[in-house]
C-alpha angles and dihedrals in degrees: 000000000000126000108247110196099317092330118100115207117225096184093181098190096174145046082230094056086053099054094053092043106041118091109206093168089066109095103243085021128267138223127219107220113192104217136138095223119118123253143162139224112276096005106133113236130189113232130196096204128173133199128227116284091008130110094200109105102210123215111232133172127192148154118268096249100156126048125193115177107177133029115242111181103269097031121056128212118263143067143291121231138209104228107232133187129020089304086064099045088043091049091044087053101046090044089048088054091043095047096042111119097026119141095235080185106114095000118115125201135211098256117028 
């Protein structure tokens, strides 16, 4: 998940990493992207994210919502984003279908 020149790779291999990622409590979703590059609150990024089992990488572009600096065991450092455009809508979609049916009882996630 290492910025490339401006775009910031979410390569989301599993339904797992997801789970933990996705934001489903941010209206429009949100997506949860571990990386050490610097952000701020509000500042619109491009992402390159994947889904899991999926080869496509999809363009997405959001607004930094979420901002974790440090790692501390369960919680990884890096930002949340508001998903944003038809590519957002497209990715939330897609992660809701792949996520339907998942015990959320005894899993943590990277945000809340």
């Amino acid at each position: 998940m290492q910025p490339r020149g401006g775009i910031i790779q979410a390569n989301i291999l599993d339904k797992d990493t997801l789970y933990q990622s996705y934001m489903p409590y941010v209206v429009g979703g949100g997506l949860f992207i571990p990386s050490k590059q610097p952000v701020r609150m509000g500042e619109e990024v491009f992402v390159l994210a994947t889904l899991p089992d999926q080869s496509q990488k999809i363009p997405l572009t959001g607004k930094v919502i979420w901002i974790s600096h440090k790692q501390n065991g369960i919680k990884l450092q890096g930002f949340g984003i508001q998903l944003t455009g038809e590519k957002g809508i497209f990715y939330k979609s897609e992660a809701e279908k792949l996520l339907a049916g998942v015990k959320a009882a005894g899993r943590n996630s990277y945000t809340m």
